[in-house]
N, C-alpha and C positions, 0 to 999 in steps of 0.2 A: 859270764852267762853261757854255760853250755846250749847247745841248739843243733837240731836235726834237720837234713834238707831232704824229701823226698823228690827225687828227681822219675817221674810220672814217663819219659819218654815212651814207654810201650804199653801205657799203663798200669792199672794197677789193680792187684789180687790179695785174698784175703795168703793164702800159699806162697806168692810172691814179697808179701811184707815180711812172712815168716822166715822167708831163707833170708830174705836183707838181714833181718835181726839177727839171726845165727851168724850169717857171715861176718857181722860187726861186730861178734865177738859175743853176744846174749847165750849163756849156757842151755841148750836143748835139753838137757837133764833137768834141770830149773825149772822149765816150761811143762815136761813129761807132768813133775811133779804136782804142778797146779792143776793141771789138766785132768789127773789120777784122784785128785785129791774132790773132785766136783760130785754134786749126789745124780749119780747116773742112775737112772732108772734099771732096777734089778734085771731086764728083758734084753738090754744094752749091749752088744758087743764091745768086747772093749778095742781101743783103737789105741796106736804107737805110731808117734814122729819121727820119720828116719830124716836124716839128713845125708844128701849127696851130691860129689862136687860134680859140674855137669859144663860142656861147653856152649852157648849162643854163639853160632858165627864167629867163633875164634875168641869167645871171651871167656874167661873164665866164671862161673859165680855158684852160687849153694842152691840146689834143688830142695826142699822141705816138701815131703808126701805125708798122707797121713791112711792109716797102712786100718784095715777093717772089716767086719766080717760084715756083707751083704744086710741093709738095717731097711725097714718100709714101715716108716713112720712117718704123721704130720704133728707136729709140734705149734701150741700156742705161744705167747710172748712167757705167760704164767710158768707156764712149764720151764721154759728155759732159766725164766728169773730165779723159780726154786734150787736147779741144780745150779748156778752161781752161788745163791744166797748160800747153800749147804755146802761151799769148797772151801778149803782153808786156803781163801784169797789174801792178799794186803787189800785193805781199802780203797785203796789208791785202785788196781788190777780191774777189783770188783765194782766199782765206777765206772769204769772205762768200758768194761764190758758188757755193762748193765746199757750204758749211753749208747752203745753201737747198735744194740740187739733193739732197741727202743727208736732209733734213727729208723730201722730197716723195717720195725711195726708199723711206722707213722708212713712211712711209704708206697707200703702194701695196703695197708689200710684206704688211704688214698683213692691209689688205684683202681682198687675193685670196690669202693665205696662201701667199707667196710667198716669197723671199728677196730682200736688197741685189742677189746677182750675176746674178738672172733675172728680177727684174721690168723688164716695157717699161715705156717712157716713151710714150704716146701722144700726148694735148694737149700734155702740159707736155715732151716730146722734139722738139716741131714746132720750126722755125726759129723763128718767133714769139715762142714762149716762152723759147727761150734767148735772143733778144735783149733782153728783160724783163727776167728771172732778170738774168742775165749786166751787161747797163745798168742796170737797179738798183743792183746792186753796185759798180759803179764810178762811179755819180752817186752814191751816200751815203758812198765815200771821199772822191770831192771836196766833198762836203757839210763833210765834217770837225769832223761834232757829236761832243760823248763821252758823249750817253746819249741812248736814244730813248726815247718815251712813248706810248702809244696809248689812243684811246677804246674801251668795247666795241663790239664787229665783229655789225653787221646781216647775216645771211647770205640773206633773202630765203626765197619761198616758190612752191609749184609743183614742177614739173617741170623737166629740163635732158638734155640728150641729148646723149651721149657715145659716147666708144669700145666700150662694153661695152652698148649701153643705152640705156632713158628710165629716170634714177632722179631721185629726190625731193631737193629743194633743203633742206639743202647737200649733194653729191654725195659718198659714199662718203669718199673721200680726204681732200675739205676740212674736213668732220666730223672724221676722226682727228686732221688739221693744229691744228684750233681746239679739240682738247679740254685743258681747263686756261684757257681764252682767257674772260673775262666776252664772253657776246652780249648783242648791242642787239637790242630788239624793236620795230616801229613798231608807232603804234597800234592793236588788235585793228578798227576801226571805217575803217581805212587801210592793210591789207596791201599789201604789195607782192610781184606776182606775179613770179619774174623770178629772176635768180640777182645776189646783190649781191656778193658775195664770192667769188673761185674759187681753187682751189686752187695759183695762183700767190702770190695778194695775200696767202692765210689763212698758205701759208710766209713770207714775207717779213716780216710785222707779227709772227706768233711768234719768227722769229729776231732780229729786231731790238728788239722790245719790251723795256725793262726792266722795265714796268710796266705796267697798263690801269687808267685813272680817268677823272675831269674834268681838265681844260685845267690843268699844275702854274703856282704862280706863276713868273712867269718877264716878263722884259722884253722886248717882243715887239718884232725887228728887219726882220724880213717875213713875208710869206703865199704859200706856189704853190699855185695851186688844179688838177690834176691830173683830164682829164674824161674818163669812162665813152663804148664806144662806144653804148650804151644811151640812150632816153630812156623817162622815169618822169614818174611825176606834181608829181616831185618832182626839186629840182638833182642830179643825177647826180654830183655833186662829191668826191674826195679832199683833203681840207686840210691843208695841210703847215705848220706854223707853226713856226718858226727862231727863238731866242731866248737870251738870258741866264739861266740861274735866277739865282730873287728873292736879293737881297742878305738876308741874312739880320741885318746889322747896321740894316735899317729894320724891325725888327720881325717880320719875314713869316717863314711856316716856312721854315726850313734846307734844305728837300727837299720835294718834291712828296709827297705821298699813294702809297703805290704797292699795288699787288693783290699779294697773296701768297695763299699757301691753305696752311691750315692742317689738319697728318692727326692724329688723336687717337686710342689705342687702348688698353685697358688689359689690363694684361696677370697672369696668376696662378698660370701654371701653363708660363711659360717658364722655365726655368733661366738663371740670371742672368750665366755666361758667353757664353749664346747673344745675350741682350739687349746685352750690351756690346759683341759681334759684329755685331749687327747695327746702333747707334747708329756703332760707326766705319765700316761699308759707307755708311753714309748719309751722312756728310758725305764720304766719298771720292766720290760719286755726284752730290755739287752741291746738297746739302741746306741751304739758309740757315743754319740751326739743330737740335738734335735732343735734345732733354732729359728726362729722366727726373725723376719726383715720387713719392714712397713715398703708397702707399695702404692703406686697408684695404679689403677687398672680401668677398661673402657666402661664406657661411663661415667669417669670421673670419678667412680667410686673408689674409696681408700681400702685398700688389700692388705691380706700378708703372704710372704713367700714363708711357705712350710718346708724348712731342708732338715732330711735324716740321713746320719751318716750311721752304716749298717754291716758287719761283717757279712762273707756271702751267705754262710748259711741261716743268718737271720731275715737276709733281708725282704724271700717272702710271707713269714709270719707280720713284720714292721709296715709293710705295704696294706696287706689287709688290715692292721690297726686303724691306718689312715683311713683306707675308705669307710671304714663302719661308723668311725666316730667326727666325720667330718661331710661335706657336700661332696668332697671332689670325688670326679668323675675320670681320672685318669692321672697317670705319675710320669714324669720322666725319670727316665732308671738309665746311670750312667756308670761306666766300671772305670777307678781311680787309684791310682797310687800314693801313700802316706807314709810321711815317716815321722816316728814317734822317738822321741830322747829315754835314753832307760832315767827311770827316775826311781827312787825308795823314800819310805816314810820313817821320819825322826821326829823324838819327841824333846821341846827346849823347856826352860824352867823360864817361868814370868814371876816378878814380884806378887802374882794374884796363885799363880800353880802353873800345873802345866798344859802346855797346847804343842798340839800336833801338827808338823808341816810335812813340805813335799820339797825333797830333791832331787834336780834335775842335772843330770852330765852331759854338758855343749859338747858341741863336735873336736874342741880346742881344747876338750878335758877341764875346762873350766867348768864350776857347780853355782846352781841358781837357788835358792831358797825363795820356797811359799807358802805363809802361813796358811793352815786349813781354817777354811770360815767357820765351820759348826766349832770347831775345838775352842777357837776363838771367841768365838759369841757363848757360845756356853760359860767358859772363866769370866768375861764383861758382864754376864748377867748375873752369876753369883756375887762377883764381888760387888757389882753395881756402878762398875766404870765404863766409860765410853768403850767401841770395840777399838776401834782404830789405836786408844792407846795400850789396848794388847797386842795387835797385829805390829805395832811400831816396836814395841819392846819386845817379842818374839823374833823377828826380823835382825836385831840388835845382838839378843841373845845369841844368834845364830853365827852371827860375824864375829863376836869375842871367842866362840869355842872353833871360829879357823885359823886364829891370829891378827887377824884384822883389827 
């Protein structure tokens, strides 16, 4: 399993993700091309990628500008989606770029209590940023990892002047963007004055993050290091590391560590239809997990404890599911570490047809087989057999095609 680690140290930009990608070897010609190829408004200056090598404090890494003639335009979400729709994207690009531009709606929106169809795009509708947005997306298709990772995201401190304003680092937006997101903090004795993080970089690392930690194990194949127009006291650097996850038959975990946030609430005085309603809203909604635990609570009344396990950037949508459809009046919201075994789905033959399981790879590189229940119950109900003696003979079927 290929896998990317965004190493966040100085934060992170929509220009800074760009030059990682180049530096890691992502064709700037490739990206020119997707970028040329988008329905720019006939009035459009047109705009060109340079790439240049540049030093941080003695490091080396890829500068990405994007080079334009003076543009004063405010842009809708509409507008922008049209010139994606009209580029001859891959799907895959055009997803990604579609989800980011949609992240930074929903956050603006937010903000100035707005809605998707009428908030402006100001910053992030400039030429600039759509060549960002937009090249990003199409350098992390040709990147062609299948999961991303990131460190916690240093957002910086100070002031920053915008469209609306001098507001307080991190700006409105990027604040919304990053909530659910672990922040990195520098030292209280070594702040950094300055904006590290802006609301292009804070969409991009939430939409692509599977997860926020340290560095997962992984066999590392290269490094782009992506640089800030900025200079700090420190390497203005994004780090992009490209790699292998760790074989898990040397030992090493199965999977990286990954952030999740856990919501706990208990409950005593909901009606136990509403909670059932509201436990399947939640996993329709993108809830990792959502489980119930029988309690006893004061008064002797019989409770349940309501647990959701939530990646970060769902888990303020999952929070307001609960309140709406439930009494409680408040959550515990706690940030946790998980690790999950890679597993893939096979399909075995049963004397009734076929049914689909799950396989899992131990840390020992040993493999677990588990029959999937719907596949299972679906073949017992056609043929009109118990399920168990599917799941027993799927199980069986399983261990004769390893040798066992």
């Amino acid at each position: 399993m290929r896998i990317a680690y965004l190493d966040c140290a100085s934060g992170i930009s929509g220009d800074m993700t760009l030059g990682a990608l180049v530096d890691a070897g992502v064709d700037l010609a490739a990206i020119q091309a997707g970028l040329d190829s988008l329905a720019w408004p006939d009035n459009t200056p047109n705009c060109r990628l340079t790439a240049t090598e540049v030093k941080k404090k003695g490091f080396r890494a890829t500068q990405v500008t994007v080079e334009h003639e003076p543009e004063h335009a405010h842009r809708h979400l509409h507008h922008i989606q049209a010139m994606i729709d009209g580029g001859s994207l891959t799907p895959r690009a055009r997803e990604l770029a579609t989800a980011i531009f949609r992240r930074i709606a929903e956050a603006e929106a937010k903000v100035h209590g707005s809605t998707l169809e009428k908030v402006h795009f100001h910053e992030v509708g400039a030429i600039d940023s759509i060549a960002d947005i937009v090249g990003a997306a199409i350098g992390w298709d040709l990147l062609g990892v299948d999961a991303v990772y990131a460190s916690p995201v240093p957002t910086g401190s100070g002031f920053v002047q915008i469209a609306h304003g001098r507001c307080a680092i991190p700006a409105p937006a990027t604040a919304e963007l990053l909530a659910g997101v672990p922040l990195a903090e520098f030292p209280p004795d070594k702040p950094v004055v300055g904006e590290l993080t802006t609301p292009t970089g804070a969409a991009i690392v939430k939409e692509l993050a599977r997860g926020f930690g340290p560095l997962p194990a992984m066999t590392i194949e290269r490094i782009g290091y992506g640089a800030g127009q900025k200079d700090f006291d420190h390497p203005n650097l994004l780090r992009l590391v490209l790699g292998e996850k760790a074989d898990a038959s040397l030992g090493q975990p199965s999977d990286a560590p990954t952030t999740i946030v856990l919501l706990e609430t208990n409950l005593d005085d909901t009606p136990g239809e509403a909670i059932g309603d509201c436990v399947g809203r939640l996993r329709t909604a993108g809830a990792l997990d959502a489980s119930l635990t029988p309690l006893q609570m004061k008064k002797d009344r019989p409770g349940v404890l309501l647990s959701v396990q939530a990646s970060p950037a769902d888990a303020d949508a999952l929070a307001a599911i609960v309140f709406r459809h439930t009494t409680a009046l408040g959550l515990r919201r706690q940030t946790v570490q998980r690790i999950v075994l890679p597993r893939r789905r096979v399909t075995i033959d049963t004397p009734w047809g076929e049914a689909a399981g799950t396989v899992a790879t131990l840390p020992d590189g040993g493999e677990r087989f588990t029959p999937e229940y719907d596949d299972c119950k679906a073949v017992a109900d056609a043929a009109g057999v118990p399920l168990t003696e599917v799941t027993v003979a799927a199980a069986a079927a399983w261990r004769r095609s390893q040798g066992e």
